[in-house]
PQR file of N, CA, C, O and H, with PARSE charges and radii, in Angstrom:
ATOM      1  N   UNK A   1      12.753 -47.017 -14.979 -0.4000 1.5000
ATOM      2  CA  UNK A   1      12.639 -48.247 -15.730 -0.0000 2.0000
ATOM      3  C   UNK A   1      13.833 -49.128 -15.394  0.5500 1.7000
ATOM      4  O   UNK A   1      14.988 -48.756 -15.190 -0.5500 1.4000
ATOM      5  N   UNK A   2      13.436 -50.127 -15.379 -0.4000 1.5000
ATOM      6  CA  UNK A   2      14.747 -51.189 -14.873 -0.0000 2.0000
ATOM      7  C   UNK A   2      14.032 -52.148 -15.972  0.5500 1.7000
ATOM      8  O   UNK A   2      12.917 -52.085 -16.489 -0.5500 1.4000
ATOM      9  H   UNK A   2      12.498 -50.429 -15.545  0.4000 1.0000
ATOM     10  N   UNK A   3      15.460 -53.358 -16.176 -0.4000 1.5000
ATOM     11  CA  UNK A   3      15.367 -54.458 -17.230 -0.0000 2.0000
ATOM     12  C   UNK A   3      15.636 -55.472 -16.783  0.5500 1.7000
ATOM     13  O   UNK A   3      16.710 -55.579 -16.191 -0.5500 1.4000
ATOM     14  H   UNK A   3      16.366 -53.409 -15.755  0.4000 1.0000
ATOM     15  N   UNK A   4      14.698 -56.662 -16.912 -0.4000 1.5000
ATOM     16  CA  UNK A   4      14.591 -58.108 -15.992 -0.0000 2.0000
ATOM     17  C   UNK A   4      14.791 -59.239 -17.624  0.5500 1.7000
ATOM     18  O   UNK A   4      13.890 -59.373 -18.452 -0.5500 1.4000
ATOM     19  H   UNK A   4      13.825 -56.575 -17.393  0.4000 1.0000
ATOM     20  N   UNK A   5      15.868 -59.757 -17.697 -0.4000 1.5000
ATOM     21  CA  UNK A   5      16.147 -60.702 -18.850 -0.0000 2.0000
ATOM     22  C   UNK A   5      15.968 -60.282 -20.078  0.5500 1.7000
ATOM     23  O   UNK A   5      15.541 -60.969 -21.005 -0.5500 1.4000
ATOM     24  H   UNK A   5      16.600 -59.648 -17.025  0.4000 1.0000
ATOM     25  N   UNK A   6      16.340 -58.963 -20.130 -0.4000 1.5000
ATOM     26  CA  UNK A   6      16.573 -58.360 -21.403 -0.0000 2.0000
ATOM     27  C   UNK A   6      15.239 -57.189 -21.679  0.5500 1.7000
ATOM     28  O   UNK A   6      15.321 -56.317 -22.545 -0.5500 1.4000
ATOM     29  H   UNK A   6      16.688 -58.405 -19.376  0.4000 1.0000
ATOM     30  N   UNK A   7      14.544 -57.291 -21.157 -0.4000 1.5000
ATOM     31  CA  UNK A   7      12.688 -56.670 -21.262 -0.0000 2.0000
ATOM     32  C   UNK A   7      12.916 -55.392 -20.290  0.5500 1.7000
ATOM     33  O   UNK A   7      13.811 -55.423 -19.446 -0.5500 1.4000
ATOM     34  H   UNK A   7      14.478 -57.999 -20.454  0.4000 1.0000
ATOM     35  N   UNK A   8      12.253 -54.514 -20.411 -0.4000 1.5000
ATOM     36  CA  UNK A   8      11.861 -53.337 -19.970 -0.0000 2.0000
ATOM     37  C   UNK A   8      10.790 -53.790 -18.921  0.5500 1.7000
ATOM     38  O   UNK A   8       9.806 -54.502 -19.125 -0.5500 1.4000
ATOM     39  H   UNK A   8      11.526 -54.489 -21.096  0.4000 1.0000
ATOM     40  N   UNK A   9      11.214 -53.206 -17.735 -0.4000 1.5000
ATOM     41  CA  UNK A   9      10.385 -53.322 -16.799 -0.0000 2.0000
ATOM     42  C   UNK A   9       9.901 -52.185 -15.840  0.5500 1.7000
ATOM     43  O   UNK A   9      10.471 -51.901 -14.787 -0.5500 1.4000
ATOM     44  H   UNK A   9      12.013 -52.628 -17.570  0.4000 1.0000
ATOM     45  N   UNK A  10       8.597 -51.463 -16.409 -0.4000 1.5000
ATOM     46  CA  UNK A  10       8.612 -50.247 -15.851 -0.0000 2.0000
ATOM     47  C   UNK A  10       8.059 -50.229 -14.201  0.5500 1.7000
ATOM     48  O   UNK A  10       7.341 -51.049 -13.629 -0.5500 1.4000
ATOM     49  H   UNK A  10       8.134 -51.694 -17.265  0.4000 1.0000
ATOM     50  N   UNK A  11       8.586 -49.173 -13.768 -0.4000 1.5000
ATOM     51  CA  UNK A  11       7.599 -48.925 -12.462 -0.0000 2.0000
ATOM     52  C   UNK A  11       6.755 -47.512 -12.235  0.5500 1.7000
ATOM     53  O   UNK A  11       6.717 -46.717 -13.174 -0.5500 1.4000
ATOM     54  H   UNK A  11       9.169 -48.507 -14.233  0.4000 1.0000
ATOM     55  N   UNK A  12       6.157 -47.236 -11.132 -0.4000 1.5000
ATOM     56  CA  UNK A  12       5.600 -45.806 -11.702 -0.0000 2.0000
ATOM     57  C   UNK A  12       5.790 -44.612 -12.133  0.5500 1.7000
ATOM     58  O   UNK A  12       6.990 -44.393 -12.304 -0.5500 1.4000
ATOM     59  H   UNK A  12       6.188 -47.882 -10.370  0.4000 1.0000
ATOM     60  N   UNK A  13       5.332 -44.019 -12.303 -0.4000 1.5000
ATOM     61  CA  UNK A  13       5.714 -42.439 -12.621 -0.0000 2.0000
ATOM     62  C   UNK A  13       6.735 -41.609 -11.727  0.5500 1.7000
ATOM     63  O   UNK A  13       7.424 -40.724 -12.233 -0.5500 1.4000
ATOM     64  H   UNK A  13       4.358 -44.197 -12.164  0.4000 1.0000
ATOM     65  N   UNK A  14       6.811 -41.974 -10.192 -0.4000 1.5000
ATOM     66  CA  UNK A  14       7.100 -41.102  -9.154 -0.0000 2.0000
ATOM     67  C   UNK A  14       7.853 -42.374  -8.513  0.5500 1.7000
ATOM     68  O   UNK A  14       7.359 -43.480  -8.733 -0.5500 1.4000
ATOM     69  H   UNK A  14       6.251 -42.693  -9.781  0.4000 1.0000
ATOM     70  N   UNK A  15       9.004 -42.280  -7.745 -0.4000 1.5000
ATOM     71  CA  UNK A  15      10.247 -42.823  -7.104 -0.0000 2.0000
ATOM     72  C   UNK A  15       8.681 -43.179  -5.663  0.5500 1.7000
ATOM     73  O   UNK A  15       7.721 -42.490  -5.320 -0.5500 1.4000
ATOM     74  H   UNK A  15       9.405 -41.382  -7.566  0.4000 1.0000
ATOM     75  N   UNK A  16       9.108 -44.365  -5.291 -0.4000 1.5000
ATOM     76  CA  UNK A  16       8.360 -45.428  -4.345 -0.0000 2.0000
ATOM     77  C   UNK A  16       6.708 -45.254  -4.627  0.5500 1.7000
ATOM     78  O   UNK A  16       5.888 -45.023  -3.739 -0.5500 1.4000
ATOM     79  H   UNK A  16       9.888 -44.925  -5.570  0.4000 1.0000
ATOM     80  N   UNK A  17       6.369 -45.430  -6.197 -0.4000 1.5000
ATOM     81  CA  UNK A  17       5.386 -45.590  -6.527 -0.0000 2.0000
ATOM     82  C   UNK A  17       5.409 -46.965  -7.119  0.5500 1.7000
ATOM     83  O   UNK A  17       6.008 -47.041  -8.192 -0.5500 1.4000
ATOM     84  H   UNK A  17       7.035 -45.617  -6.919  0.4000 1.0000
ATOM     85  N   UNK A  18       4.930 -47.972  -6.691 -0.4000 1.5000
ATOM     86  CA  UNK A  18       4.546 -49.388  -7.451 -0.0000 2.0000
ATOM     87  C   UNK A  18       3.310 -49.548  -8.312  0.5500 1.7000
ATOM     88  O   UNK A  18       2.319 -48.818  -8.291 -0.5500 1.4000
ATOM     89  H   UNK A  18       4.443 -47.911  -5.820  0.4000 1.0000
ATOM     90  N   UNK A  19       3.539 -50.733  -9.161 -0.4000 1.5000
ATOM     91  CA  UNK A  19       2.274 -50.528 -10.245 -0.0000 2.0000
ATOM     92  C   UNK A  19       1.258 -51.424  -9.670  0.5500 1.7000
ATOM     93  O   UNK A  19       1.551 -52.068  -8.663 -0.5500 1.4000
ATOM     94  H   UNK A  19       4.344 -51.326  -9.179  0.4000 1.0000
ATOM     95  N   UNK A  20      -0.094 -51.549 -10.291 -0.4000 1.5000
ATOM     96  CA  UNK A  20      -1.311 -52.124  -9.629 -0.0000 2.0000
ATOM     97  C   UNK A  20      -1.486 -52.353 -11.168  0.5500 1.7000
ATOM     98  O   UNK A  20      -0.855 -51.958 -12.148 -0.5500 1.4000
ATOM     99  H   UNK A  20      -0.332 -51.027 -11.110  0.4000 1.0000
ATOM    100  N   UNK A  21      -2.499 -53.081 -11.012 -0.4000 1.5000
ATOM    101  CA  UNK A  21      -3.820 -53.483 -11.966 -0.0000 2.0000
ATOM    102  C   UNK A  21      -4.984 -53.894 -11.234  0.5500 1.7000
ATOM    103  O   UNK A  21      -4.895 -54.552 -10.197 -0.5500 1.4000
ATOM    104  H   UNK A  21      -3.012 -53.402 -10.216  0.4000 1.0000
ATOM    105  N   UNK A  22      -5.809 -53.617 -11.617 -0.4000 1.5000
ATOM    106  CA  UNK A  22      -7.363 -54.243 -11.933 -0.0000 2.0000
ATOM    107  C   UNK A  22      -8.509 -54.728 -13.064  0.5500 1.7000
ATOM    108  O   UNK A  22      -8.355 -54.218 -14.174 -0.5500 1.4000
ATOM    109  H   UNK A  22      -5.881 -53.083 -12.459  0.4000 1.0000
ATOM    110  N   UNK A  23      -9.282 -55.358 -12.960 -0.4000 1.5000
ATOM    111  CA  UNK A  23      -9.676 -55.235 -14.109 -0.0000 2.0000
ATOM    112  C   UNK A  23     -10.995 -54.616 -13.707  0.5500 1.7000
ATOM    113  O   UNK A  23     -11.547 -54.489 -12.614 -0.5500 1.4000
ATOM    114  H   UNK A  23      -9.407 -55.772 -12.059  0.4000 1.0000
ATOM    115  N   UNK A  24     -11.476 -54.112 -15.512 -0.4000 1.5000
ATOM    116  CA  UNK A  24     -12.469 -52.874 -15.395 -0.0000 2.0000
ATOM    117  C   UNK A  24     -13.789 -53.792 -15.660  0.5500 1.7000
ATOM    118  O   UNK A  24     -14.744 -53.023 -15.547 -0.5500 1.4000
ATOM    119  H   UNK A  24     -11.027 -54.216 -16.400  0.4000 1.0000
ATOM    120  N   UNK A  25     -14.185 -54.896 -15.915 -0.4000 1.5000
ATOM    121  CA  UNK A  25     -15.066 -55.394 -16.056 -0.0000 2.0000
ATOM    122  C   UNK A  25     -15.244 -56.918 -15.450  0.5500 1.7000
ATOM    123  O   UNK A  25     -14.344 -57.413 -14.772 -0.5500 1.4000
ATOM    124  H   UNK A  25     -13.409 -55.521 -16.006  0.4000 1.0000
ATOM    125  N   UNK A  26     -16.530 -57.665 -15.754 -0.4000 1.5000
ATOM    126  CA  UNK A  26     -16.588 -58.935 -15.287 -0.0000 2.0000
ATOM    127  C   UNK A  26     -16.071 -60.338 -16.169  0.5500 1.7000
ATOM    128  O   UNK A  26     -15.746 -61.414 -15.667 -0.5500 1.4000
ATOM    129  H   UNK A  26     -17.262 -57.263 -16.304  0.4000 1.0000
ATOM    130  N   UNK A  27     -16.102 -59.938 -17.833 -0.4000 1.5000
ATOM    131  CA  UNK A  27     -15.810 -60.652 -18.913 -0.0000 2.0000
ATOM    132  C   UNK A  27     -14.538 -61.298 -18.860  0.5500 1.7000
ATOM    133  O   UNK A  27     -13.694 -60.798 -18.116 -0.5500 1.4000
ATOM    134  H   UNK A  27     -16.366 -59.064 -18.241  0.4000 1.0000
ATOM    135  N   UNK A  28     -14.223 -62.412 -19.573 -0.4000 1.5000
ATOM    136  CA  UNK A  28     -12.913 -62.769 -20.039 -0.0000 2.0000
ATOM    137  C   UNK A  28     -11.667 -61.992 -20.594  0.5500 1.7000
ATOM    138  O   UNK A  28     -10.479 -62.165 -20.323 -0.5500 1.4000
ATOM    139  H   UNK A  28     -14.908 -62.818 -20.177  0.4000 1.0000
ATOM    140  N   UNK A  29     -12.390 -60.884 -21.639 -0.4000 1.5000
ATOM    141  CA  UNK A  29     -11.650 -60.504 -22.554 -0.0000 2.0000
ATOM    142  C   UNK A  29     -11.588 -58.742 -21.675  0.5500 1.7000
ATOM    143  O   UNK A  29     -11.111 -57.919 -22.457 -0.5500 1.4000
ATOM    144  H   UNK A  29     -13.356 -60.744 -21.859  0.4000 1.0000
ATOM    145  N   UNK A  30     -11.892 -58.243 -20.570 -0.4000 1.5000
ATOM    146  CA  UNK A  30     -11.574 -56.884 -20.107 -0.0000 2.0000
ATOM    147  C   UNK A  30     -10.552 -56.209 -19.979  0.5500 1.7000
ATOM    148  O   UNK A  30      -9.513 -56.593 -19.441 -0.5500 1.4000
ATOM    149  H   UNK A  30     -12.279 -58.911 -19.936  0.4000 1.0000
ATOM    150  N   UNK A  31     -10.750 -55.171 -20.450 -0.4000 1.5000
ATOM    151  CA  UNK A  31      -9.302 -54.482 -19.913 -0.0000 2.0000
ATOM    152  C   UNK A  31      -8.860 -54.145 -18.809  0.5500 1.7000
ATOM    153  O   UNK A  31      -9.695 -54.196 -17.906 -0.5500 1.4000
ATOM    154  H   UNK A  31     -11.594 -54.859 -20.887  0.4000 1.0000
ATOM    155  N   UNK A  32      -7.839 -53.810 -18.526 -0.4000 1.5000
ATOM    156  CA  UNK A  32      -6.923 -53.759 -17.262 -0.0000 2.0000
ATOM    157  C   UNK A  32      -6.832 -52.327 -16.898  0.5500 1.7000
ATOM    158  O   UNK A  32      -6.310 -51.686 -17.810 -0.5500 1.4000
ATOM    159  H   UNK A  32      -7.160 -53.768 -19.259  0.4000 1.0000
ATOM    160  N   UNK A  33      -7.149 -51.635 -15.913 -0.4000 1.5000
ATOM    161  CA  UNK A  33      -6.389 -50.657 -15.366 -0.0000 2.0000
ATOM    162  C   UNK A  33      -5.369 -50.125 -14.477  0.5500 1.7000
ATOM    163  O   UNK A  33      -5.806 -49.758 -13.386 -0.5500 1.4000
ATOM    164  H   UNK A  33      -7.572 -52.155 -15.172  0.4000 1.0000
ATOM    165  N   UNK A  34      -4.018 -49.979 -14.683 -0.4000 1.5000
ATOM    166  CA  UNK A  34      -2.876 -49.633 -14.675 -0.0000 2.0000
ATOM    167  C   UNK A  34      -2.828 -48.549 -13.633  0.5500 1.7000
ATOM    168  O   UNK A  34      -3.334 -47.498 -14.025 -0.5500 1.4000
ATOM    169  H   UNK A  34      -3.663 -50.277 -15.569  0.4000 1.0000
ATOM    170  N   UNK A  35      -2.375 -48.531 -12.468 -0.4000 1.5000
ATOM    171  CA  UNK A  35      -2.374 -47.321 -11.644 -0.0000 2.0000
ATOM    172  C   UNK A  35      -1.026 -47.278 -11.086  0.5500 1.7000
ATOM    173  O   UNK A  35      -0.260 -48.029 -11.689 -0.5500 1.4000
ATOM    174  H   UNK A  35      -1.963 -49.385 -12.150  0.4000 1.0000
ATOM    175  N   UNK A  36      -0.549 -46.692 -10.210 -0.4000 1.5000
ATOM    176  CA  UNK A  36       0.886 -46.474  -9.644 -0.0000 2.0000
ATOM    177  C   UNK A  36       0.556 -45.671  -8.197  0.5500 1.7000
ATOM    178  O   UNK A  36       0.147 -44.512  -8.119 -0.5500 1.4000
ATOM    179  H   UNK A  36      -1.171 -46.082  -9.720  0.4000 1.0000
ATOM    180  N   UNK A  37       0.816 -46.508  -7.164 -0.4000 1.5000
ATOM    181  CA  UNK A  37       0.364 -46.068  -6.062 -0.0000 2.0000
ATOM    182  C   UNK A  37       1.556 -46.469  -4.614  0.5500 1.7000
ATOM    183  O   UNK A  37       2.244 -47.479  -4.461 -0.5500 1.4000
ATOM    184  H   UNK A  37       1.149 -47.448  -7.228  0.4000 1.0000
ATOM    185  N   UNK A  38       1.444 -45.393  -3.839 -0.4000 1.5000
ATOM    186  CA  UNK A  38       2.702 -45.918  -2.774 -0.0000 2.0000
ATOM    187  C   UNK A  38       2.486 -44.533  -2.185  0.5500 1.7000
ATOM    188  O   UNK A  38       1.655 -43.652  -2.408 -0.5500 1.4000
ATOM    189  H   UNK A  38       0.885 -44.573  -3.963  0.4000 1.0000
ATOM    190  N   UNK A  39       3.865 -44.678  -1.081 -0.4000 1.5000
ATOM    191  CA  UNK A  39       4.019 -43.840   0.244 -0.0000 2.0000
ATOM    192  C   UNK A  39       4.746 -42.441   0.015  0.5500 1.7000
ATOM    193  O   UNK A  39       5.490 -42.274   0.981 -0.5500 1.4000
ATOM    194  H   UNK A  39       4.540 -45.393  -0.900  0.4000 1.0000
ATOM    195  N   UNK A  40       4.802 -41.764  -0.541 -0.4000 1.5000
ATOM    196  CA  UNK A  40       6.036 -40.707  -1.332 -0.0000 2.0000
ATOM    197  C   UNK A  40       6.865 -40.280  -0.070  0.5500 1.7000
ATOM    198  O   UNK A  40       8.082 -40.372   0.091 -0.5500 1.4000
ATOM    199  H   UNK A  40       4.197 -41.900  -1.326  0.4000 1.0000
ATOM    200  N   UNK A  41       5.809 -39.738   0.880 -0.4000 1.5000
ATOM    201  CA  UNK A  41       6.845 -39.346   2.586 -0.0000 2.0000
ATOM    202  C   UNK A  41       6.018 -40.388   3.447  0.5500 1.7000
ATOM    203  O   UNK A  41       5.203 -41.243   3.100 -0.5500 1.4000
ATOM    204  H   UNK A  41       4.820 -39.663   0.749  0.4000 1.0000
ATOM    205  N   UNK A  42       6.560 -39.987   4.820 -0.4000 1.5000
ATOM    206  CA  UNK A  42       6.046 -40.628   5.970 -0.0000 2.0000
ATOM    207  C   UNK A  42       4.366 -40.431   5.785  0.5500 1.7000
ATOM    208  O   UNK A  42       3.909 -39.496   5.127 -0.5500 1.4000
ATOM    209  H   UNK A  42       7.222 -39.293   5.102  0.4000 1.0000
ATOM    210  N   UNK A  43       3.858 -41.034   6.185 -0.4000 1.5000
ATOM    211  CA  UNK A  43       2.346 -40.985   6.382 -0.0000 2.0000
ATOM    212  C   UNK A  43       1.089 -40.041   4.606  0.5500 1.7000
ATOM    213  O   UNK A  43      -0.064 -39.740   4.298 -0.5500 1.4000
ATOM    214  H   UNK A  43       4.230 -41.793   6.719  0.4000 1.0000
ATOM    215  N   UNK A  44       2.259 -40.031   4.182 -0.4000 1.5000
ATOM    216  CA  UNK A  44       1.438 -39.198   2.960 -0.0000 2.0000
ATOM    217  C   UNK A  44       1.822 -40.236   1.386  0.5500 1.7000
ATOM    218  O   UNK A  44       2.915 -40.486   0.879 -0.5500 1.4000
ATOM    219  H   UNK A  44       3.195 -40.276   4.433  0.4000 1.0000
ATOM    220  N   UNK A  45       0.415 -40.652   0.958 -0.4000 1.5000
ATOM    221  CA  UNK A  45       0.709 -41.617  -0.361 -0.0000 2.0000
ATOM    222  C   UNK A  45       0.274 -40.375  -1.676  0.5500 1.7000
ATOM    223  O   UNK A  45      -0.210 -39.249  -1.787 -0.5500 1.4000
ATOM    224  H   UNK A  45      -0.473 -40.450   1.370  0.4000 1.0000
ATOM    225  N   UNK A  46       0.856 -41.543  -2.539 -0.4000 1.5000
ATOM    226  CA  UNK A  46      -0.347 -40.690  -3.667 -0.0000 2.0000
ATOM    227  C   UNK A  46      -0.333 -41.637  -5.090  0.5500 1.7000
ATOM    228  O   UNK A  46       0.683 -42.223  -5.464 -0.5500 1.4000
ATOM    229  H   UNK A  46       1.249 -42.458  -2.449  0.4000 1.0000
ATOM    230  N   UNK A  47      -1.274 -41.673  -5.616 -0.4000 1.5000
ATOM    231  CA  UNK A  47      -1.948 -42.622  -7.041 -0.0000 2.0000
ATOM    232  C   UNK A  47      -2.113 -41.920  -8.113  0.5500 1.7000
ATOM    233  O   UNK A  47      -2.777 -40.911  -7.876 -0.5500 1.4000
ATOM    234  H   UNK A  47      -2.099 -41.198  -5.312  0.4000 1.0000
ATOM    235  N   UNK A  48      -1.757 -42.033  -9.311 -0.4000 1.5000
ATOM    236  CA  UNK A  48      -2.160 -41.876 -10.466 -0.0000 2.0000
ATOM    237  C   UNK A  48      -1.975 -42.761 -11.620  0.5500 1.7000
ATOM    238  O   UNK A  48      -0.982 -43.475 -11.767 -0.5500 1.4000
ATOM    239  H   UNK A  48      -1.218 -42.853  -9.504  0.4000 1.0000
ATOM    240  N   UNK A  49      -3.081 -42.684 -12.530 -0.4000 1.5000
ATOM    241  CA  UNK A  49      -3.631 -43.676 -13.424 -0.0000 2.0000
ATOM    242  C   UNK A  49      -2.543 -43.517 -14.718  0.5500 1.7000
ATOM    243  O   UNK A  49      -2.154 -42.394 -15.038 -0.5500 1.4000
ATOM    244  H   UNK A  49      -3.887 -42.105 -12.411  0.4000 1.0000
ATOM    245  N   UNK A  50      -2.078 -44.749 -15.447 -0.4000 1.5000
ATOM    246  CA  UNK A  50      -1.067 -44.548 -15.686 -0.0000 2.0000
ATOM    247  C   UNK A  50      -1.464 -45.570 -17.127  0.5500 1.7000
ATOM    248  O   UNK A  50      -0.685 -45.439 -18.072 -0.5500 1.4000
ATOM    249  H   UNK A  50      -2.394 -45.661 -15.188  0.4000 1.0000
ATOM    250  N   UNK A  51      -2.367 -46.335 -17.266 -0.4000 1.5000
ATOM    251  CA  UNK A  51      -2.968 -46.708 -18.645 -0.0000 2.0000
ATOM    252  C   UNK A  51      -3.877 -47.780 -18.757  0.5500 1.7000
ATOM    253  O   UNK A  51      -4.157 -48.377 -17.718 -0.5500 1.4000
ATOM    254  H   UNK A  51      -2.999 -46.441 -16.498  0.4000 1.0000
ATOM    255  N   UNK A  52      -4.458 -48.185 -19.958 -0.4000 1.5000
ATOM    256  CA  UNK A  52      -5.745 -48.766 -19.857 -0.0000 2.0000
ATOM    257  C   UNK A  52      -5.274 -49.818 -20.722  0.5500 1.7000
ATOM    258  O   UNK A  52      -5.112 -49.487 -21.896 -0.5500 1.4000
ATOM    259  H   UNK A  52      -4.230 -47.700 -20.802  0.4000 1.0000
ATOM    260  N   UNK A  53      -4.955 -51.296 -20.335 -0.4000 1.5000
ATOM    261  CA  UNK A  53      -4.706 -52.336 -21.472 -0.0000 2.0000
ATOM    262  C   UNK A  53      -5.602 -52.828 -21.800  0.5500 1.7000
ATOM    263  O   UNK A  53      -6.399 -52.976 -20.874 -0.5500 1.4000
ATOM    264  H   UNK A  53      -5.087 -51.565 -19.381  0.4000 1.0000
ATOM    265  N   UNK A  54      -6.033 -53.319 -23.028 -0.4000 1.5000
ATOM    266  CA  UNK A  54      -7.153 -53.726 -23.788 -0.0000 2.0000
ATOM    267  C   UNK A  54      -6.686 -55.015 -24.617  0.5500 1.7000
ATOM    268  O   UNK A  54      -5.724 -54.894 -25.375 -0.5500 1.4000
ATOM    269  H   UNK A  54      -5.385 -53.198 -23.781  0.4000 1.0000
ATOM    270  N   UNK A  55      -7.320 -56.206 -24.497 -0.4000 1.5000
ATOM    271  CA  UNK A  55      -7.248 -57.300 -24.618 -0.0000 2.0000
ATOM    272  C   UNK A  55      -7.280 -57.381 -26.244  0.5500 1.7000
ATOM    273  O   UNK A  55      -8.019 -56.686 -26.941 -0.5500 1.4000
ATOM    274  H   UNK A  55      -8.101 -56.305 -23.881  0.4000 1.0000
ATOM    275  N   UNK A  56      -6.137 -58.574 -26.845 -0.4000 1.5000
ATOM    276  CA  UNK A  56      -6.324 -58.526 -28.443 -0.0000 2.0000
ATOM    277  C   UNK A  56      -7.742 -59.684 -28.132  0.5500 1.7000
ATOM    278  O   UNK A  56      -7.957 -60.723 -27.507 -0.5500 1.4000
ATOM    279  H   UNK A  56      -5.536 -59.138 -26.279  0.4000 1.0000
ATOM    280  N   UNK A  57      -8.232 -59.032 -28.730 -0.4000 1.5000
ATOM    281  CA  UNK A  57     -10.027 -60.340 -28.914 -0.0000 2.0000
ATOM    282  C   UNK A  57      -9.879 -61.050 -30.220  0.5500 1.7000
ATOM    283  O   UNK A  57     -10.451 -62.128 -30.382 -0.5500 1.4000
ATOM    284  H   UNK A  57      -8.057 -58.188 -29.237  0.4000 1.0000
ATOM    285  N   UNK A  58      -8.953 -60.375 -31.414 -0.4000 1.5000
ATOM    286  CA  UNK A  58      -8.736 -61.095 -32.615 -0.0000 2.0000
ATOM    287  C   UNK A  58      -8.778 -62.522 -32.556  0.5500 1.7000
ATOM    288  O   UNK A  58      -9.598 -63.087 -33.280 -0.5500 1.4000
ATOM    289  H   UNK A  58      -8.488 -59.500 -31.283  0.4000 1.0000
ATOM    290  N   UNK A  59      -7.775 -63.439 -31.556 -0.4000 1.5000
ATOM    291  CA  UNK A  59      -7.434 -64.834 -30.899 -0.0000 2.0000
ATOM    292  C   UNK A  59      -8.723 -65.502 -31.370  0.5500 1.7000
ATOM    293  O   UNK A  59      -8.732 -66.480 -32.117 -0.5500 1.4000
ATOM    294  H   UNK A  59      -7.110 -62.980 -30.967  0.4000 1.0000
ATOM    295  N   UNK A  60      -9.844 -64.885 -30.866 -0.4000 1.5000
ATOM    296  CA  UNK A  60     -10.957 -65.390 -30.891 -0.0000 2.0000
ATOM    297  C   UNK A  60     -11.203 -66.364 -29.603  0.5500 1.7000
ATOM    298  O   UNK A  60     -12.197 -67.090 -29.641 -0.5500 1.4000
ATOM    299  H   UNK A  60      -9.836 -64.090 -30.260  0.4000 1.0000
ATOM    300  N   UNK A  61     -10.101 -66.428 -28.142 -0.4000 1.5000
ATOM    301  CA  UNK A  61     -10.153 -67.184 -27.185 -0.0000 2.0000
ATOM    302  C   UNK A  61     -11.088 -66.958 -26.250  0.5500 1.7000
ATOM    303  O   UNK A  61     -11.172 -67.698 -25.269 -0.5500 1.4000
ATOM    304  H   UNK A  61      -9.294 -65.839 -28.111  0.4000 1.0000
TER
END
């Protein structure tokens, strides 16, 4: 974890793992899936899923 203007700024689980997102659906309001993916040695990567953000819909936006 490292801190950018006072905030917590995580990175992945595993040393030269960077974070990703996608989203899991086509809607406005979808959630995000969170992965952590990169090179660990020469020629060998590896990914794991790391959390599922879910949109506040309360807004009503």
């Amino acid at each position: 974890m490292e801190t950018f203007d006072g905030s917590s700024v995580y990175r992945g689980r595993k040393p030269g793992l960077d974070l990703h997102y996608a989203s899991l659906g086509d809607g406005h309001d979808e959630p995000l899936g969170i992965v952590s993916f990169g090179e660990v040695q020469p020629g060998r990567y590896a990914a794991a899923f790391e959390a599922v953000l879910w949109p506040d819909s309360s807004s009503g936006n």
